[in-house]
LUMMITOR-585145 format. One record per residue (C-alpha): residue in three letters; residue number from 1; y, z, x. Coordinates in nm, 3 decimals. Layout:
<sites>
SITE;Ala;NUM;Y;Z;X
...
</sites>
This chain:
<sites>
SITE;Unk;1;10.671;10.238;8.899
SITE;Unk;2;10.606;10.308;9.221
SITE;Unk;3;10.515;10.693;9.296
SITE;Unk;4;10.586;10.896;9.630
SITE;Unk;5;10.238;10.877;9.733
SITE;Unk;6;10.191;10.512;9.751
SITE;Unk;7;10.531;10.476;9.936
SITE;Unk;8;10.425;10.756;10.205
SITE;Unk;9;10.067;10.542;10.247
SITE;Unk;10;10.298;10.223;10.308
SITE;Unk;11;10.488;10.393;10.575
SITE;Unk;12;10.164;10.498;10.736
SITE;Unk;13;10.051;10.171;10.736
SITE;Unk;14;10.342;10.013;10.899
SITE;Unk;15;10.302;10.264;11.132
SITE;Unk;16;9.964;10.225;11.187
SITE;Unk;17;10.039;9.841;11.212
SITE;Unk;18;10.305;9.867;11.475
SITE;Unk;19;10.059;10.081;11.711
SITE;Unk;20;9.809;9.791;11.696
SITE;Unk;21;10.037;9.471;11.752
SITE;Unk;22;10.208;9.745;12.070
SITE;Unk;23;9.815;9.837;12.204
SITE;Unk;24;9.643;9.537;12.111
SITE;Unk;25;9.831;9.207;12.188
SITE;Unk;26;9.860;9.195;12.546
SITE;Unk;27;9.436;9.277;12.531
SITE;Unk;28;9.290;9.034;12.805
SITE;Unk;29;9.050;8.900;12.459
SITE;Unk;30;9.339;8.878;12.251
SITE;Unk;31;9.525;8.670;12.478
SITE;Unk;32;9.261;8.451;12.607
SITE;Unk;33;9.049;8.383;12.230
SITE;Unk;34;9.359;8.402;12.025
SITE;Unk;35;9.592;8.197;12.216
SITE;Unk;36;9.452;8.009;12.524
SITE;Unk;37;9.093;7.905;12.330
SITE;Unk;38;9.224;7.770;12.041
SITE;Unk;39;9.514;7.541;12.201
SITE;Unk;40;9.279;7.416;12.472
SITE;Unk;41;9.028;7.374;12.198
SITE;Unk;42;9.226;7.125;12.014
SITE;Unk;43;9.422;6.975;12.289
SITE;Unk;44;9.030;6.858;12.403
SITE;Unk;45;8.984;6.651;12.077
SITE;Unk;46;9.413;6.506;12.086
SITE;Unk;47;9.448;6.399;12.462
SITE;Unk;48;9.386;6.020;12.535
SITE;Unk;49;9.405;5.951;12.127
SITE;Unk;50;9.703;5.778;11.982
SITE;Unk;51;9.829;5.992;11.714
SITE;Unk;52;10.156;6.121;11.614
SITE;Unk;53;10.335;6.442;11.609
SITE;Unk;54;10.335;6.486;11.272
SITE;Unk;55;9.949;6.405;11.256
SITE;Unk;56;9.825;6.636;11.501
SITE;Unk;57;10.023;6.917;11.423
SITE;Unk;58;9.866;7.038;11.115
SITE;Unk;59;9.569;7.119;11.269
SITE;Unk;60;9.692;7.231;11.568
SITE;Unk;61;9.871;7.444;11.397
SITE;Unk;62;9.578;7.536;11.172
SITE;Unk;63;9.333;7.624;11.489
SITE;Unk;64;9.621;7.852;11.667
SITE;Unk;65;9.682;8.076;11.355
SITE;Unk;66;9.293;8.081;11.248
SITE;Unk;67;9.211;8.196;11.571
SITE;Unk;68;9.561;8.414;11.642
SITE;Unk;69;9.480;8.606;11.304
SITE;Unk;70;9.147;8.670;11.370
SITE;Unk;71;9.190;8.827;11.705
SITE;Unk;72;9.337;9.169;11.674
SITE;Unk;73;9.194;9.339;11.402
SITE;Unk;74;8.779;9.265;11.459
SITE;Unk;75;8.829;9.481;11.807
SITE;Unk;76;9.109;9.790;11.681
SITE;Unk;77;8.854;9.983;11.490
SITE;Unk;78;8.599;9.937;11.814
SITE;Unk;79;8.872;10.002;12.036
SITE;Unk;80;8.967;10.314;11.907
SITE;Unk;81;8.593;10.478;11.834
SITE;Unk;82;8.503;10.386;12.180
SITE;Unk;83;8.866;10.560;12.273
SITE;Unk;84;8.789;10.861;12.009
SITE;Unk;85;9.170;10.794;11.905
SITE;Unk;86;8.917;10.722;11.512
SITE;Unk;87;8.888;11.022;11.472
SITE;Unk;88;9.220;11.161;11.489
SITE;Unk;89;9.359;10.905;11.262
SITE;Unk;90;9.072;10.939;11.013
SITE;Unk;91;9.166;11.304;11.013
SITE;Unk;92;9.508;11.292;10.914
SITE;Unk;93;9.639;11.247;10.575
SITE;Unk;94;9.559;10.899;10.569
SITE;Unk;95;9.399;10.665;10.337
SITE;Unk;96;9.109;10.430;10.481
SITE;Unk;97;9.285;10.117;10.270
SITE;Unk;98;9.550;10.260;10.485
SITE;Unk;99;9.407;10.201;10.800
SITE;Unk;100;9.223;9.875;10.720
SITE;Unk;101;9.569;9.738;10.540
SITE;Unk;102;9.772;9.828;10.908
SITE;Unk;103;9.513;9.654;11.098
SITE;Unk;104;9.515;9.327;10.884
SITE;Unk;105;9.881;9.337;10.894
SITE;Unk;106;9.897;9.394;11.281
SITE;Unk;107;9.688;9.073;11.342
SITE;Unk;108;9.877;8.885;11.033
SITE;Unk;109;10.221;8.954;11.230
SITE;Unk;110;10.074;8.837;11.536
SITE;Unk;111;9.906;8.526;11.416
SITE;Unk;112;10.252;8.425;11.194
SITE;Unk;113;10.458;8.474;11.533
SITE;Unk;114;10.218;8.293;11.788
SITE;Unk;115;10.205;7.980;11.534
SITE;Unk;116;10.557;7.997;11.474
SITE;Unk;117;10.628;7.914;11.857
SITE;Unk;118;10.347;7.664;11.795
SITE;Unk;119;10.557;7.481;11.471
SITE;Unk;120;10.888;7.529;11.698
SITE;Unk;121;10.724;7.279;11.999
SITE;Unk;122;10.607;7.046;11.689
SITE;Unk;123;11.017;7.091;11.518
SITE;Unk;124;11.110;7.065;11.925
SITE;Unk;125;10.912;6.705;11.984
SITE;Unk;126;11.022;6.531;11.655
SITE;Unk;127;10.815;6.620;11.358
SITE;Unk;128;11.000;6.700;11.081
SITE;Unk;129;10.828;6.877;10.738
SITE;Unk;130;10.925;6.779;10.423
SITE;Unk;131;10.858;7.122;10.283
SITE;Unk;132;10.975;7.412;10.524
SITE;Unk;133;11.006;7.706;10.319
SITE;Unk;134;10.671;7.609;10.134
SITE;Unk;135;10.504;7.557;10.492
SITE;Unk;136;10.633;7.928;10.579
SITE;Unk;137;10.481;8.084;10.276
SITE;Unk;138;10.142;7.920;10.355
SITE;Unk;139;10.165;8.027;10.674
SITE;Unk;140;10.204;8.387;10.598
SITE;Unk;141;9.958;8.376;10.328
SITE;Unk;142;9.730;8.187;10.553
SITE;Unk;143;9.786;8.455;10.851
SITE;Unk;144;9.720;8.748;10.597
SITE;Unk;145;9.370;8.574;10.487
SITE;Unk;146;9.249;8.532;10.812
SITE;Unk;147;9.362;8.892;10.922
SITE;Unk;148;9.124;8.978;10.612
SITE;Unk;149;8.838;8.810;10.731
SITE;Unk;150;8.835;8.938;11.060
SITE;Unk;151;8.880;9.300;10.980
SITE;Unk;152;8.534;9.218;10.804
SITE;Unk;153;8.384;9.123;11.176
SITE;Unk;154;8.404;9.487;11.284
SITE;Unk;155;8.261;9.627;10.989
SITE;Unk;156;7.880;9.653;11.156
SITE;Unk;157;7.884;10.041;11.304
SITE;Unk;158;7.937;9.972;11.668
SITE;Unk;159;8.201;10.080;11.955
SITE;Unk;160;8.179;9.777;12.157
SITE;Unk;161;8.409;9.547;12.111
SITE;Unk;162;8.241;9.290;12.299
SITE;Unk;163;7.958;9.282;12.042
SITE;Unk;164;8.227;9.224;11.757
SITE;Unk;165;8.386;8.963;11.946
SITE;Unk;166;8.027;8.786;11.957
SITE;Unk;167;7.987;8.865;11.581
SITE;Unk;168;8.323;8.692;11.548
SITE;Unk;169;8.299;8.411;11.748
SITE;Unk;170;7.923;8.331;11.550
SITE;Unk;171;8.174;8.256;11.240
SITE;Unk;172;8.519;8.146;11.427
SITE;Unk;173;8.377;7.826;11.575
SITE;Unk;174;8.195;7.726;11.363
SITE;Unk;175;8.428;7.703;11.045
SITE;Unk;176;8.677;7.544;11.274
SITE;Unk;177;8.461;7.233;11.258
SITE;Unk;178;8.355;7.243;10.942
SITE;Unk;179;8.747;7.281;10.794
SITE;Unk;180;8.910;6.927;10.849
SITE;Unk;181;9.126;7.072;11.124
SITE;Unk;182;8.932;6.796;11.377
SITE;Unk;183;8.879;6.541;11.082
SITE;Unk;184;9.050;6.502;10.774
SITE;Unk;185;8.909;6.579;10.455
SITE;Unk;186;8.902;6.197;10.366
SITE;Unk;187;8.731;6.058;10.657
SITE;Unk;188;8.463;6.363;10.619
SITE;Unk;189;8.147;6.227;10.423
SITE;Unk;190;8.028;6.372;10.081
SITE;Unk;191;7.849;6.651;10.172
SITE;Unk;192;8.097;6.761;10.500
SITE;Unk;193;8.351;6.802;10.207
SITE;Unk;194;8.184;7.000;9.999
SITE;Unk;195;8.054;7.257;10.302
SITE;Unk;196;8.454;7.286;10.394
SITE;Unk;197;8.566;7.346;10.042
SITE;Unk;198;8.399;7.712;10.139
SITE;Unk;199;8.614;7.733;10.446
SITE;Unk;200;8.973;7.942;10.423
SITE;Unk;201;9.105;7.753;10.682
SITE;Unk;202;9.067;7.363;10.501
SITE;Unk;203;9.327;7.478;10.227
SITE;Unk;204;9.572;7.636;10.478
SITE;Unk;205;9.515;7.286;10.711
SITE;Unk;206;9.534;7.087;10.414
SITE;Unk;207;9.888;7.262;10.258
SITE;Unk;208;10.011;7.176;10.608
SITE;Unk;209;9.947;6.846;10.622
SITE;Unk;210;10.113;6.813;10.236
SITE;Unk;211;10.427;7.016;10.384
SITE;Unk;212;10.419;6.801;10.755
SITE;Unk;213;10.292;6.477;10.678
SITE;Unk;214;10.355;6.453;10.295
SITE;Unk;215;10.029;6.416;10.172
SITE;Unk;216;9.717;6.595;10.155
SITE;Unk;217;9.336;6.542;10.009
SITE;Unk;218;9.384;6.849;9.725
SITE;Unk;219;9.728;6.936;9.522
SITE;Unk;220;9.923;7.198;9.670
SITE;Unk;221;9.901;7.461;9.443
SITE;Unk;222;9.513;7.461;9.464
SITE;Unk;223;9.551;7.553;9.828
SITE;Unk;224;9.776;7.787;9.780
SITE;Unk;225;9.574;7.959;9.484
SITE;Unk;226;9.247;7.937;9.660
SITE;Unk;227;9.434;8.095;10.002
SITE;Unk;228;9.560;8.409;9.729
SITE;Unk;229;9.184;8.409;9.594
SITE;Unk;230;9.040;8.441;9.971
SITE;Unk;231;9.269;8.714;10.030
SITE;Unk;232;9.190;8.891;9.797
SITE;Unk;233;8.849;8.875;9.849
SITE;Unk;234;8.803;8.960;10.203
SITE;Unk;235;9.040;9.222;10.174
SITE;Unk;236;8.815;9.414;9.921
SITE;Unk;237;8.545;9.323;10.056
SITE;Unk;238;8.696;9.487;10.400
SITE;Unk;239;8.783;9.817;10.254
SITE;Unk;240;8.438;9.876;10.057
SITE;Unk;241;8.244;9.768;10.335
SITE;Unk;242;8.447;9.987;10.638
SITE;Unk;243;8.442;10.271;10.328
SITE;Unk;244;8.045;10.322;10.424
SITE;Unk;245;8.025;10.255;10.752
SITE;Unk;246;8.366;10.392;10.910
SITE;Unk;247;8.195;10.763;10.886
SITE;Unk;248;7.911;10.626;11.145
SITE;Unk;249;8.183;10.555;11.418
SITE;Unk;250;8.265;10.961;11.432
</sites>
């Protein structure tokens, strides 16, 4: 059963998620690294090739929300020590999971919405998926996972949020490339496959490509299960990491 306490910290955090996605998402490095990088990115490696709708858009849509969900919550916490709006919030009656769980879901929220308009082009020019409503879990699953991971970019002490961004962007392109989103898993060699098994984003890309194009390199509910065990992981890993450094910020 769920007591009073938990259910006050859950308001807070909804709270605390709707002041980030109001504050954050117009952000000039929101806009330009989680929407406008990304699409060009991938339109880059498409243009001049012949492939269809439903081929391209799994890792279209892959890039957008990997990228989307990644951009708000590395640069809140910086934001706000550099704006000394921290240390209010870390002196209310708040938990830190609090404030870690409102940033993840900010940037989750905005990630599922931008790569919603993304699927709604792909619905718009023809492709149809086999498997919406499993395609929309994945999505949001997806979306939280990568919110996870990037809260973890912002965990290093600092008020800029240009050095986070850098910190960010050291990991963001790089497992964009490694995760099948350019290649498929089948046409990557031995040893590319096994480097983007430890990528987040190859299951997500790969459940997309089961749900869009009907078939995909592992079964669908290993994706899905390794997307929960990423989670789960960052997420922890988030709140015990921000637990000893947050107190630096102030």
């Amino acid at each position: 059963m769920i007591d009073r306490a938990s259910v006050t910290q859950l308001r807070r955090c909804l709270t605390i998620a709707g002041k980030d996605i109001r504050i954050y998402y117009s952000k000039g490095p929101v806009v330009i690294f989680g929407i406008l990088f990304p699409l060009f990115l991938y339109l880059a490696f498409t243009i001049g090739r012949q492939v269809s709708i439903n081929s391209m858009l799994p890792g279209l849509v892959g890039t957008i929300l990997f990228f989307t969900a990644t951009s708000i919550s590395p640069v809140v916490i910086p934001w706000e020590g550099q704006a000394r709006t921290l240390e209010r919030l870390m002196s209310c009656p708040v938990r830190l999971e609090t404030i870690v769980g409102g940033d993840v879901l900010a940037s989750a929220v905005f990630g599922t919405a931008i790569t919603t308009i993304a699927l709604a082009f792909g619905l718009a020019l023809g492709s149809t998926p086999s498997r919406p409503a499993v395609l929309a879990a994945a999505l949001v699953l997806a979306a939280l996972c990568f919110a996870s991971l990037g809260t973890i970019f912002s965990v290093p002490p600092t008020n800029v949020p240009a050095t986070v961004n850098m910190i960010a962007a050291v990991v963001r392109f790089p497992v964009v490339f490694i995760s099948g989103v350019l290649i498929p898993l089948p046409d990557l060699p031995s040893w590319g496959r096994v480097v983007a098994y430890g990528s987040p984003l190859t299951y997500f890309t790969d459940a997309a490509r089961h749900c869009i194009q009907g078939r995909g390199y592992l079964p669908l509910p290993v994706d899905l299960l390794v997307l929960v065990a990423f989670t789960a992981a960052f997420l922890l890993a988030a709140m015990e990491l921000h637990r000893s450094t947050m107190p630096r910020r102030v």
